[in-house]
C-alpha positions as CSV (number, residue, x, y, z in Angstrom):
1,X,-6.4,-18.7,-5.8
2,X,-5.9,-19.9,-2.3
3,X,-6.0,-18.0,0.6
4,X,-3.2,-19.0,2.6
5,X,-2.2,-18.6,6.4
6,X,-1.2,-14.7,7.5
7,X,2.6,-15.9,7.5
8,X,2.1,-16.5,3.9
9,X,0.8,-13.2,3.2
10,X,2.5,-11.2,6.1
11,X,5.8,-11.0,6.6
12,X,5.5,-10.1,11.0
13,X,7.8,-9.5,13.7
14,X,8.9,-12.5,15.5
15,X,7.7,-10.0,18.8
16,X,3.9,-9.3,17.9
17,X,3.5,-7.5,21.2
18,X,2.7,-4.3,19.9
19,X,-1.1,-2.3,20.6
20,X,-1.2,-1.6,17.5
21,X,-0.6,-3.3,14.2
22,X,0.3,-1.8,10.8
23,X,-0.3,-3.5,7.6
24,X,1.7,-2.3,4.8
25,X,0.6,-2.6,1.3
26,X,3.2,-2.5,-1.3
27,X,3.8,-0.6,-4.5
28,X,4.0,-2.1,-8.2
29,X,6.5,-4.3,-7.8
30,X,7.5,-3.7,-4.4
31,X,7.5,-6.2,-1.5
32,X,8.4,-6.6,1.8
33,X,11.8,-5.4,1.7
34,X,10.6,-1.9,1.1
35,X,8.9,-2.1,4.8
36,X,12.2,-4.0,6.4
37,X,13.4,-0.6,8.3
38,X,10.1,0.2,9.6
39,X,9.9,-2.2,12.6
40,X,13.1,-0.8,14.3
41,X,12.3,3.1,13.5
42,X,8.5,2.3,14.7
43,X,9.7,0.6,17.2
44,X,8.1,-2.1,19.9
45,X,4.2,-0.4,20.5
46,X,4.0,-1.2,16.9
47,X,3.4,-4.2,14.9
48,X,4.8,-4.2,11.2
49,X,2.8,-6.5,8.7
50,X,4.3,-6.0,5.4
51,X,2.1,-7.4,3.0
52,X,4.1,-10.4,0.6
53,X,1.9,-10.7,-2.8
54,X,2.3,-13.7,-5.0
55,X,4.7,-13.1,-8.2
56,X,7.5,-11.9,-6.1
57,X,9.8,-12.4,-3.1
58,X,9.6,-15.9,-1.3
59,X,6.1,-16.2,-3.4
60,X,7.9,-15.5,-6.9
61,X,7.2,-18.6,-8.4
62,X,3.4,-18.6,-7.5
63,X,0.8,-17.2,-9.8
64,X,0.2,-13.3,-9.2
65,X,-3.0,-12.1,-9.4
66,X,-3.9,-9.4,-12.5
67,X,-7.2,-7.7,-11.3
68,X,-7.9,-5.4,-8.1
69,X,-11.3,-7.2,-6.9
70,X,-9.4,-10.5,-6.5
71,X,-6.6,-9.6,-5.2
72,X,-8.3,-7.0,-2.8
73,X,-11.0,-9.8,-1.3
74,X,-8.2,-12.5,-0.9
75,X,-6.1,-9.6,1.1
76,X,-8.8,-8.7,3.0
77,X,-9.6,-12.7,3.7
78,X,-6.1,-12.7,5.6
79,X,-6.8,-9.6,7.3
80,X,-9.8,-10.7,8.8
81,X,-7.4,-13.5,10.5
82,X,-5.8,-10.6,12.2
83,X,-8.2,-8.4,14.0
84,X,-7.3,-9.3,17.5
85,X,-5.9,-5.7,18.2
86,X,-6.3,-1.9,16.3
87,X,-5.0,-1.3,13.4
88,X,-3.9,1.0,10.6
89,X,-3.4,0.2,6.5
90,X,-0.6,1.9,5.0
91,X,-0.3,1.9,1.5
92,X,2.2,3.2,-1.6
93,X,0.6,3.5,-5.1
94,X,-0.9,0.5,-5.8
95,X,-0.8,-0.2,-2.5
96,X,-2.6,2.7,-1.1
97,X,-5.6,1.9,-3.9
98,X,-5.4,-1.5,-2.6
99,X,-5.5,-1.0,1.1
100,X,-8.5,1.1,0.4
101,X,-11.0,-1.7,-1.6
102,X,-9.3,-3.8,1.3
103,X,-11.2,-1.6,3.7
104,X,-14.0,-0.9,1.7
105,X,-14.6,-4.9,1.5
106,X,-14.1,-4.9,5.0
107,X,-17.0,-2.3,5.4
108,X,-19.5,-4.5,3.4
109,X,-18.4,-7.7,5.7
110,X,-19.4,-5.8,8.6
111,X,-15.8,-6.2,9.8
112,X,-13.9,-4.2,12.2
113,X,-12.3,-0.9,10.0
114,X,-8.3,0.4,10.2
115,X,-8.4,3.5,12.4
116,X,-6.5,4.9,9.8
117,X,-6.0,4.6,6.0
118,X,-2.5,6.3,5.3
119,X,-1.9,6.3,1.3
120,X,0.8,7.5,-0.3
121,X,1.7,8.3,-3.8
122,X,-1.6,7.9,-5.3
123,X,-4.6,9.9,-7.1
124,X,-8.0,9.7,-5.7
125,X,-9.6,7.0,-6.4
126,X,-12.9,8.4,-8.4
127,X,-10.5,11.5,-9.5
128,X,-7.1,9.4,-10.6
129,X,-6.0,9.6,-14.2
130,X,-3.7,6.8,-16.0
131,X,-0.8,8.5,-17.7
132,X,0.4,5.4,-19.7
133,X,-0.3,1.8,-20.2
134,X,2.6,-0.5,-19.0
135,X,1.5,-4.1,-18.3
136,X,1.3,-5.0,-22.1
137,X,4.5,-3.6,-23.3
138,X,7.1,-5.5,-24.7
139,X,9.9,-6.4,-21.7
140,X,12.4,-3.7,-23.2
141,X,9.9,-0.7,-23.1
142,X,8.3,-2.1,-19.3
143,X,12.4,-2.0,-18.5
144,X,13.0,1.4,-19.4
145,X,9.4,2.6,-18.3
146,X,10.4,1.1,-14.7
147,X,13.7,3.4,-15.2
148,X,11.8,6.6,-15.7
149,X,9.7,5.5,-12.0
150,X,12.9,5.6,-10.3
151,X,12.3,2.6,-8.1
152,X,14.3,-0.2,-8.8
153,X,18.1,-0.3,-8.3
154,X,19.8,-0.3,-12.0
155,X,21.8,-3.1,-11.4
156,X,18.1,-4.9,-11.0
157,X,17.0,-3.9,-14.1
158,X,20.9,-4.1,-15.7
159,X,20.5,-8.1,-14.9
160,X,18.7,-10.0,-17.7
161,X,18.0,-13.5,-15.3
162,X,16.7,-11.3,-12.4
163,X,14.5,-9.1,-14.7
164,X,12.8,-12.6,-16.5
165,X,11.8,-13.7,-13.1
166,X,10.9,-10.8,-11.8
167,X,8.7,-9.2,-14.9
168,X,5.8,-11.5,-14.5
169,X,4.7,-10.1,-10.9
170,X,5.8,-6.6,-12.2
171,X,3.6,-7.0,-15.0
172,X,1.0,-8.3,-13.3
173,X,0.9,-5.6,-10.9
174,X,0.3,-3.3,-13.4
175,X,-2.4,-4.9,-14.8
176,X,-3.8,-4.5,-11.2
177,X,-3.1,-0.1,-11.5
178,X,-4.2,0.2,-15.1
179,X,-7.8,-2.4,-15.2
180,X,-8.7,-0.9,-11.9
181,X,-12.3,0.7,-12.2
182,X,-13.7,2.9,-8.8
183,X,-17.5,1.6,-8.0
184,X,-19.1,4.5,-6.0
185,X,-19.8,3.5,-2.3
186,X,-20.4,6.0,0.8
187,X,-17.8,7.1,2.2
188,X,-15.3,5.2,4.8
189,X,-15.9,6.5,8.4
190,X,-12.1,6.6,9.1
191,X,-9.5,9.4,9.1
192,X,-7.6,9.6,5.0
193,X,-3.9,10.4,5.4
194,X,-2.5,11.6,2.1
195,X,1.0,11.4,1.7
196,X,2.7,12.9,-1.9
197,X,6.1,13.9,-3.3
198,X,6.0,17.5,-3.9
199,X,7.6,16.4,-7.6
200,X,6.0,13.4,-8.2
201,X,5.2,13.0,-12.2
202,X,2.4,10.0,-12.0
203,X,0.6,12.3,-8.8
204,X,-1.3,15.7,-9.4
205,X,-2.1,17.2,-6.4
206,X,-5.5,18.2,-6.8
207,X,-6.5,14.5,-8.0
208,X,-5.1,13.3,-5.1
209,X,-7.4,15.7,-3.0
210,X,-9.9,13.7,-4.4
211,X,-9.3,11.2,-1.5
212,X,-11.1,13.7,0.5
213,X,-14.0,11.9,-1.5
214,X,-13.6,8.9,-0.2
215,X,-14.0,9.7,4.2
216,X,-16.2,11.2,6.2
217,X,-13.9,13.0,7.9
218,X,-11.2,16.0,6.5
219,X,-8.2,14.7,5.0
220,X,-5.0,15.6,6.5
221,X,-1.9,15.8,4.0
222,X,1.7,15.4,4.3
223,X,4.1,16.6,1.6
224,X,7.3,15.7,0.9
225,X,10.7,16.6,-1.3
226,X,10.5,14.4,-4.1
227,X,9.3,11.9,-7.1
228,X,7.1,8.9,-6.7
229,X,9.4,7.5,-4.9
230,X,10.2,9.8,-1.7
231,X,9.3,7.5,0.9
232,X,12.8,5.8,0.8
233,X,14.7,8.8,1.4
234,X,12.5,10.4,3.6
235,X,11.4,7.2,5.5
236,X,12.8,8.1,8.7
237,X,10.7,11.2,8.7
238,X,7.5,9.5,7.3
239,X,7.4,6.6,10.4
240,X,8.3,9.5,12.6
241,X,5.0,10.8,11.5
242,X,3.1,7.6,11.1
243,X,4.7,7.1,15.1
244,X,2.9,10.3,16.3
245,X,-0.6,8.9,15.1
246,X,-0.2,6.1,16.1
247,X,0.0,6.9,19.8
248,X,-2.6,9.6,19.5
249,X,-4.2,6.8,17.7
250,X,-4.1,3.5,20.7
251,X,-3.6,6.0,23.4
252,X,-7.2,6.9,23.0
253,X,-9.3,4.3,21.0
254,X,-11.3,3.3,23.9
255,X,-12.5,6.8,24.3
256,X,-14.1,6.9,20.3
257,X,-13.0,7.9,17.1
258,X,-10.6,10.9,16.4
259,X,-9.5,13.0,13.5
């Protein structure tokens, strides 16, 4: 699959004068409409990159991609196009496993590393268990599986023409969650931020201390009210926290690393 330009993959801020950039990985199904609130509550120091995968969005009619190691090297091919400042990977469920092979291929290209990896609603990587199998199912059960997860609007799922377009990249995302396999590797030197619904059903809490596996440094967690899908009501509170980094964060990267 081609690896476009960035404003193929990234959906930026027509004002990229921001320090510090923040690429944000999206969930199963999930695009850059779930980041569109961020840039205003993050505000101007801050440059929003919400990542736009194929299958879905203004790329739904291009082919999606249905395993982890290609879609994680093409992601981190774009990346590498934009390293001209620091910055931080955010990710949601898939998205925080994919954010993290993005860095980890990063590592292994001798490329710059985010000074954070923030990832949210998701297992360890080495330590995650798959409760169910959804990319195969029939489009009915997927349907009322993607009920149950609470993260697409009923009148979404409710709309037969939307749903056939939209499945493919849905499935195919899935695919990506449910054939990934970890390969042990050292490490990341880089501060893990783990970020979990207290009541979150597909996230136990001690296997997603098992990101603590996966840095050098301690990981700091954030808990919040909620299922796997928390970060839309509590967004304002998460990018008030994600703010607060980031400052500590750019105010002192010239002075080394920090935890």
């Amino acid at each position: 699959m081609n690896v476009n330009s960035t404003a193929n993959w990234f959906h930026e801020p027509a004002d990229a004068s921001g320090s510090v950039r923040l690429f944000c990985f999206p969930y199963a199904g999930g695009g850059v409409a779930d980041y569109a609130e961020w840039q205003a509550e993050l505000g101007p120091d801050v440059e929003v990159c919400a990542l736009q995968l194929p299958g879905r969005g203004r790329r739904l009619f291009e082919e999606p991609f249905f395993e982890m190691e290609a879609l994680a090297e093409s992601v981190a091919a774009v990346v590498a196009q934009r390293l001209d400042k620091p910055f931080v990977f955010f990710g949601h469920s898939m998205g925080a496993l994919l954010a993290f092979e993005v860095a980890r291929i990063m590592r292994r290209k001798r490329l710059p590393q985010p000074e954070r990896l923030w990832v949210s609603g998701a297992e360890g990587p080495r330590t995650r268990a798959l409760k169910k199998r959804l990319h195969d199912l029939p489009d009915a059960e997927l349907i009322a599986a993607l009920r149950d997860y609470n993260g697409t609007p009923a009148e979404v799922l409710d709309d037969p023409e939307m749903m056939e377009l939209l499945l493919p990249g849905i499935r195919a995302d899935f695919a990506v969650v449910e054939r990934y396999r970890y390969r042990a590797e050292a490490p990341l030197s880089l501060p893990i931020h783990v970020v979990r619904g207290d009541a979150d059903p597909y996230v136990d809490a001690q296997r997603a201390a098992g990101w603590g596996l996966e840095s050098t440094h301690s990981i700091r967690e954030h808990v919040f009210a909620g299922d796997h899908f928390f970060v839309h009501p509590h967004r304002t509170a998460i990018t008030a926290l994600l703010s607060r980094w980031l400052d500590g964060a750019y105010v002192t990267s010239s002075k080394g690393s920090h935890s």
